[in-house]
C-alpha positions in Angstrom: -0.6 47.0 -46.4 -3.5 45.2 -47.7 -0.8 42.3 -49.0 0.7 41.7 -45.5 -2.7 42.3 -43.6 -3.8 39.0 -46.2 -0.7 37.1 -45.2 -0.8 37.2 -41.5 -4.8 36.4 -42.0 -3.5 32.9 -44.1 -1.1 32.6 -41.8 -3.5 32.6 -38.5 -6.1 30.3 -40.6 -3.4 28.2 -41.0 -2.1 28.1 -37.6 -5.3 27.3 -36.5 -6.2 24.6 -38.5 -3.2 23.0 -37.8 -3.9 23.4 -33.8 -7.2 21.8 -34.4 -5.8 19.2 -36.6 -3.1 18.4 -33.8 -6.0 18.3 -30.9 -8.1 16.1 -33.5 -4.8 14.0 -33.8 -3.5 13.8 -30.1 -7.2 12.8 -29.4 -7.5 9.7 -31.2 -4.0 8.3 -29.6 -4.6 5.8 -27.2 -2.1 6.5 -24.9 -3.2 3.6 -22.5 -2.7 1.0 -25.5 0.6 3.0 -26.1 2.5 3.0 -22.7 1.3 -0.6 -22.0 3.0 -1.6 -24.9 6.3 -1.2 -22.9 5.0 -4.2 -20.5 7.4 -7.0 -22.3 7.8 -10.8 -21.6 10.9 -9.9 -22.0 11.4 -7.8 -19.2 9.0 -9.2 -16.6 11.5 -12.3 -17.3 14.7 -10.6 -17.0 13.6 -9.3 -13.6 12.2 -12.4 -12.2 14.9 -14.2 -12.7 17.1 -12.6 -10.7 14.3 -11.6 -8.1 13.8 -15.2 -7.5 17.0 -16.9 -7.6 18.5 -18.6 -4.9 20.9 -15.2 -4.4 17.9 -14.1 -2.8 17.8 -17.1 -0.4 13.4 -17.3 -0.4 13.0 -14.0 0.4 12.5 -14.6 4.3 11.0 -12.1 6.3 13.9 -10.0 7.5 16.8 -12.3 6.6 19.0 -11.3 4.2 17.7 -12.8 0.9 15.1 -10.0 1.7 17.6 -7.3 2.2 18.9 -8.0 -1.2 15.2 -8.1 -2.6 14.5 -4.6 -1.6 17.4 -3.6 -2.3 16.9 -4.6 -5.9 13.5 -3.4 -5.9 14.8 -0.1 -4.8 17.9 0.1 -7.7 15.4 -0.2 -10.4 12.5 2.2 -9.2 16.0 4.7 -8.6 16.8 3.2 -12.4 13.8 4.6 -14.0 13.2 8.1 -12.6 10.4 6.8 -10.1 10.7 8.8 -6.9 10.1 7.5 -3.2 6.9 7.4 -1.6 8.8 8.3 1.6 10.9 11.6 0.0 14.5 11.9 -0.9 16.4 8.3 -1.0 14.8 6.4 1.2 12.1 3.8 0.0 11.9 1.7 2.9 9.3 2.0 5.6 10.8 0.1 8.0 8.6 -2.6 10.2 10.0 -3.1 13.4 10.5 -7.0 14.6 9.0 -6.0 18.4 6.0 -5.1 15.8 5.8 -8.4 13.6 6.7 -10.5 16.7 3.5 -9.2 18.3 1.6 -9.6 15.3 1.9 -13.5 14.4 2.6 -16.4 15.8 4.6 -18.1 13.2 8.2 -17.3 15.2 10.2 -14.7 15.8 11.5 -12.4 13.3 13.9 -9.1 12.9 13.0 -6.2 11.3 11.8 -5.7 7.7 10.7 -3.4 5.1 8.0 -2.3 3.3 9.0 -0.8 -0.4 7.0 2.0 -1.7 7.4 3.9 -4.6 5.2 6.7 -6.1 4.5 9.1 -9.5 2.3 12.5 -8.7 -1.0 12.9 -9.8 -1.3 15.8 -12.4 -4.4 17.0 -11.7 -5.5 15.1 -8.3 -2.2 14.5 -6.0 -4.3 13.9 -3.0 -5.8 11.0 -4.3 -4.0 7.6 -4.2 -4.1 4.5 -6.1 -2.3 1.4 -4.7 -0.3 -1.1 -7.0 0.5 -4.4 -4.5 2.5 -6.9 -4.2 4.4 -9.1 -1.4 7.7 -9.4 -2.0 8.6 -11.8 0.8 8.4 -15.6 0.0 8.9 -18.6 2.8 13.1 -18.7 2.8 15.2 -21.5 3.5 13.8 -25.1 5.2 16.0 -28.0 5.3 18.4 -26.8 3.1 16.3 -25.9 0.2 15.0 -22.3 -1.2 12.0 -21.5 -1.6 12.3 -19.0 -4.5 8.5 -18.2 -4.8 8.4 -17.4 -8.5 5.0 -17.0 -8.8 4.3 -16.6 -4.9 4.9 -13.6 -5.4 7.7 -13.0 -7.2 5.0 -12.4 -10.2 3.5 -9.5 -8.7 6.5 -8.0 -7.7 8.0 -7.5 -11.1 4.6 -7.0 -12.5 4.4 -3.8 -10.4 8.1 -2.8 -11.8 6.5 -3.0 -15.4 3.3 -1.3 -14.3 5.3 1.5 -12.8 8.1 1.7 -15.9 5.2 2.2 -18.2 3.2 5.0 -16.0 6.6 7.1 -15.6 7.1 7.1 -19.6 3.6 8.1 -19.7 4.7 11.2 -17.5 7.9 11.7 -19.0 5.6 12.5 -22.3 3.5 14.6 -20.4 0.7 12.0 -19.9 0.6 11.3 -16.7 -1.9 10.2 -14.3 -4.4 12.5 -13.0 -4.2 10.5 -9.6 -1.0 9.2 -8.0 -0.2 6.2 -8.0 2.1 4.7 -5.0 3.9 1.3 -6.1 3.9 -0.8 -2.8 6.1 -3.9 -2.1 4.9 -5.7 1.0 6.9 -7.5 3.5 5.6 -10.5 6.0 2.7 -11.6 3.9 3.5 -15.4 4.5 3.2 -14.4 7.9 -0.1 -13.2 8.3 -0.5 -10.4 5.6 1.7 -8.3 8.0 3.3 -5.4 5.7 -0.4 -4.6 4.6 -0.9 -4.3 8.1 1.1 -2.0 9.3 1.1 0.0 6.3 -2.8 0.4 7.1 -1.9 1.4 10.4 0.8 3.4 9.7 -0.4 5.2 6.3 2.2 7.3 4.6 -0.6 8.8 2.6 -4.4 8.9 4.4 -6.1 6.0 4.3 -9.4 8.7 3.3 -7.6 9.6 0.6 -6.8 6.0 -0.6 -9.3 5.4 -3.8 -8.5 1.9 -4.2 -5.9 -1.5 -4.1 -5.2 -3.5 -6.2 -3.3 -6.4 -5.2 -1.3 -9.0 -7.5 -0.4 -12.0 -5.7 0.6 -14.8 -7.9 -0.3 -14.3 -11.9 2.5 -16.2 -13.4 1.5 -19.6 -13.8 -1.9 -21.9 -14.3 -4.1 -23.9 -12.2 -5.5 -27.2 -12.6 -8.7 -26.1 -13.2 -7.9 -24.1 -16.3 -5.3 -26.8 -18.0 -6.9 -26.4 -21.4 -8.4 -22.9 -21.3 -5.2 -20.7 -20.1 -6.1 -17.2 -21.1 -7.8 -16.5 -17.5 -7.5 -15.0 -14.3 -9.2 -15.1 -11.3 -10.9 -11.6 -10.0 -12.0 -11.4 -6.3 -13.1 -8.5 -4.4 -13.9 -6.1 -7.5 -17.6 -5.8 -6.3 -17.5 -6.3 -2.8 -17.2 -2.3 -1.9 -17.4 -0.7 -5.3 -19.7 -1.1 -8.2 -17.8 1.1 -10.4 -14.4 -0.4 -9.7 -15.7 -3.4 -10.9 -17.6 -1.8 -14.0 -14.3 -0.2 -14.6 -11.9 -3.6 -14.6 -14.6 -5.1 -17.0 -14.4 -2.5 -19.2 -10.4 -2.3 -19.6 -10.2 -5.8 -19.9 -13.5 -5.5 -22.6 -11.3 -3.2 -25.0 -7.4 -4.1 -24.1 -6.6 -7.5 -23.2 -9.8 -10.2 -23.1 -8.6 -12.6 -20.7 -11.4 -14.8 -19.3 -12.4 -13.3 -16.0 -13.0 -16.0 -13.7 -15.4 -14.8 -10.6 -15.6 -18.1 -8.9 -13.4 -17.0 -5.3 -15.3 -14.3 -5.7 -18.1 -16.1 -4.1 -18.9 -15.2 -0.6 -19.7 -19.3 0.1 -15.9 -20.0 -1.1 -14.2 -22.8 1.3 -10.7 -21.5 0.6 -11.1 -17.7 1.8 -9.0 -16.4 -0.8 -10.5 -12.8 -0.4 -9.3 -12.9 3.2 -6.0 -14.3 2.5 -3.6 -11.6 0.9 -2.9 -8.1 1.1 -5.7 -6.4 0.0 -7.7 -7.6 2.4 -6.1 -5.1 4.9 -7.5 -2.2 2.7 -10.4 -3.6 2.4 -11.2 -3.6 6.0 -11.0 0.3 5.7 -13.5 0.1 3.0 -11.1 1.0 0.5 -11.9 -0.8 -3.0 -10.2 -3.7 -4.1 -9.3 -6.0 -6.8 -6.8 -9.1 -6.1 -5.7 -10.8 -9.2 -4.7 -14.4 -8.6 -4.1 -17.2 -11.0 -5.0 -20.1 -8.2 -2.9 -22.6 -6.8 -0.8 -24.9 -8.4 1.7 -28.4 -7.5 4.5 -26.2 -6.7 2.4 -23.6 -4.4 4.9 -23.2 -1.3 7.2 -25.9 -2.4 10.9 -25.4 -3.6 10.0 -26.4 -7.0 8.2 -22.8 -7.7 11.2 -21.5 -9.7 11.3 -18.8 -12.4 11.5 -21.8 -15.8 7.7 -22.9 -14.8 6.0 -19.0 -15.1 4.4 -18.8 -18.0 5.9 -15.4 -19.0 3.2 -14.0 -22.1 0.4 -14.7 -20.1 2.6 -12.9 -17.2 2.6 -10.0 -20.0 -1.1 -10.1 -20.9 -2.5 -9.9 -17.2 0.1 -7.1 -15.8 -1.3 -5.0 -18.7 -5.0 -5.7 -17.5 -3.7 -4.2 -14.1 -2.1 -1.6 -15.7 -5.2 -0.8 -17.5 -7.5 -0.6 -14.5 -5.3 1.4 -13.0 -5.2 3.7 -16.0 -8.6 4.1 -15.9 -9.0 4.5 -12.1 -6.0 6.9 -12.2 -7.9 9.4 -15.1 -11.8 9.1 -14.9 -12.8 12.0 -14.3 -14.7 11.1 -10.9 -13.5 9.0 -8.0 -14.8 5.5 -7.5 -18.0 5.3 -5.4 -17.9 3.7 -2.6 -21.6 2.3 -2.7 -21.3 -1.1 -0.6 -21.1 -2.1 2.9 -17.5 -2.9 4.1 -16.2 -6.5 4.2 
């Protein structure tokens, strides 16, 4: 008795030290560094490629290049596991023509789509982050496509990646606390019109909405940065949110180092960038946000902004510094304070 009463007690001791040992291991993984990892050059390329090519005729506003972008947007999110935002098989939220006609004055279009996808929080459901992108671009003008590589064909397949890498996280039982809903915007050439309604017409509660953030155009360099190409421009981080902005300095402090450039962050800044793209239609609901912009460049809205030009490790390097901030956002333990005046 005494024999078999001393090796269940080894065997407990054991088991326990090996439970500790396994806790002690599992929580010195960085699982952030990990699942970012899956964010390739490779990929981001593949996809952009065919999101931009002249298949997709410019991406128009309700034409049907943009039928075959959703539609492609749709196949991969279906692809990977990543479930609608909408339930069953249906990612679209449509956006009704009499709606956009009433909203802009830049023609008359037909009806388009919004593209969401989304991946349950595991501890927090009810509380939504928002990955952006437009996925529109300006079509087809005197013959020529507008492919809109970077504008925004960038932050469209960043999303994909951003989204691939969260759902692996999940599928290994690290998923985020928070959910995360993956949203492809339509009309944004047209007055930042898929935000729009989608703030209008929330699919999850705008109260419940922690924060945006909003890539539009991160695939290429400007002028002003020629010689010094590890940047991005950050605008809006601060504006609502002290922490959210804490929080993107931090991930970009221990994962990816890119030079932060603040300078349409300023609130004197002549070209309104934080006014000019999607996030600013969260924003107005003072909901935090981040937009992530490279600046403008010599084929900014012209034909010649094709898929060759994007500059596809730096592509890499800033979708992981969304993906990190999102990370973070998605797992602190608190939600983001919402300690500034709305803008």
């Amino acid at each position: 008795m005494k024999n078999i009463l001393y090796t269940f007690g080894l065997f407990f001791l054991i088991a326990c030290s090996s439970s500790k040992n396994a806790t002690k291991e599992d929580s010195n993984i960085d699982y952030a560094a990990q699942y970012a990892a899956s964010i390739t050059a490779e990929d981001l390329k593949t996809n952009l490629y065919i999101f931009a090519s002249d298949e997709f005729e410019g991406r128009n506003t309700g034409e049907p290049g943009q039928k075959k972008a959703i539609e492609f947007l749709k196949n991969f999110y279906v692809s990977k596991g990543i479930s609608s935002g909408l339930g069953g098989d249906n990612y679209y939220q449509e956006v009704p023509a009499e709606w956009i006609n009433k909203n802009t004055r830049r023609g008359k279009y037909k009806d388009s789509e919004n593209v969401l996808a989304f991946i349950k929080g595991s501890e927090k459901p009810d509380e939504i982050v928002v990955i952006s992108a437009h996925l529109d671009h300006e079509g087809v003008k005197n013959g020529e496509i507008y492919n809109g590589a970077d504008d925004d064909g960038s932050g469209s397949v960043a999303i994909l990646e951003i989204a691939k890498a969260f759902k692996e996280a999940e599928k290994a039982g690290k998923g985020p606390k928070r959910s995360i809903l993956f949203l492809h915007v339509t009309g944004e050439e047209k007055g930042l019109l898929g935000s729009k309604y989608y703030t209008e017409n929330p699919i999850f509660p705008l109260a419940n909405t922690v924060c945006n953030l909003n890539i539009d155009m991160i695939g290429r360099i400007d002028d002003a940065h020629k010689t010094d190409t590890n940047y991005i421009y950050l605008i809006g981080a601060d504006k609502l949110s002290t922490e959210l902005h804490q929080v993107s300095e931090n991930a970009n402090t221990k994962y990816t180092n890119i030079n932060l450039d603040y300078t349409y962050n300023d609130e004197n800044d002549p070209n309104r960038f934080y006014y000019r793209s999607d996030h600013y239609n969260f924003a107005k609901h003072n909901i935090p946000v981040i937009f992530y912009f490279n600046g403008t460049h010599e084929d900014y809205h012209k034909p010649s902004d094709t898929p060759d030009k994007i500059e596809y490790e730096l592509l890499e390097k800033r979708t992981r510094l969304v993906f990190h901030t999102a990370w973070e956002v998605a797992n602190r333990a608190t939600r983001l304070v919402v300690d500034k005046a709305g803008k």
